[in-house]
N, C-alpha and C positions, 0 to 999 in steps of 0.2 A: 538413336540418341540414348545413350547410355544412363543410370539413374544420377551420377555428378552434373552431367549435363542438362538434363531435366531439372536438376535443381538450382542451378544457374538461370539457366532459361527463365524458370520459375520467380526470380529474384529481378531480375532484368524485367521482365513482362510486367511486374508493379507498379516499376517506376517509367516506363518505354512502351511502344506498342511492340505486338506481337511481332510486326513484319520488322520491324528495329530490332528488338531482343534476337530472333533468330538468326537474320544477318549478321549482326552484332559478334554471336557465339560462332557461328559455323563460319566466318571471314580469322577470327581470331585464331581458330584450334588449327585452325589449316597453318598460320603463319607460323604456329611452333611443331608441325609437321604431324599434326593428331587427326581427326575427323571426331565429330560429338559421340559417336559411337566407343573410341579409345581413349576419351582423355582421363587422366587420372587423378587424385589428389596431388602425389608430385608434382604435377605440372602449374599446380593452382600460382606458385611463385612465379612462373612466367608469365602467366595466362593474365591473373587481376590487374597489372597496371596493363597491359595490350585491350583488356576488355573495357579500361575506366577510361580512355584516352576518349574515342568515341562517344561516351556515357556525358562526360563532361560536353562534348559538342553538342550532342542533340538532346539534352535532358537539364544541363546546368547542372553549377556548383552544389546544390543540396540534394539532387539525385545521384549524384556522382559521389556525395560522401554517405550520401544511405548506402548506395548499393556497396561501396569500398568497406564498409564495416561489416555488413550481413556476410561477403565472400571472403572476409578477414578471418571471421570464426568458420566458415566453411572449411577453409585452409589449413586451418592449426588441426595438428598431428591427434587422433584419437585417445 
C-alpha cells in the first residue's frame, strides 16, 4: 500500500471498520485498474465517488459526507 493509499485507508478506518476500509479501498483501485500499491492522486477523480458509493451503504449519510470532504481536499492538486 502505497503512502495515498494509506492515507485513504486511514480516512476510511475513522469513519468504517478496518475490514470495511480495506475491502473498500483494494475492491475500488482494482475497478479503475490500480492495486493500493499504484494508485495516484490523478486517479482520486475516479476513485472518491467509487469509494463513497459503498461508504454511504455501510456507514450512512454523515459518514459518507465526512469521508467525501476529507478525500475532497486529499484530491485537489498540490
Amino acid at each position: 500500500m502505497n503512502k495515498l493509499a494509506q492515507d485513504i485507508y486511514d480516512i476510511l478506518k475513522v469513519e468504517l471498520s478496518e475490514i470495511t476500509s480495506k475491502m473498500i479501498l483494494e475492491e475500488k483501485c482494482k475497478k479503475i485498474g490500480k492495486c493500493s500499491d499504484s494508485v495516484a492522486r490523478e486517479d482520486m477523480k475516479r476513485l472518491v465517488p467509487l469509494i463513497l458509493s459503498p461508504v454511504l451503504l455501510f456507514g450512512g449519510e454523515k459518514r459518507a459526507k465526512t469521508i467525501r470532504e476529507k478525500l475532497t481536499v486529499m484530491a485537489e492538486p498540490l
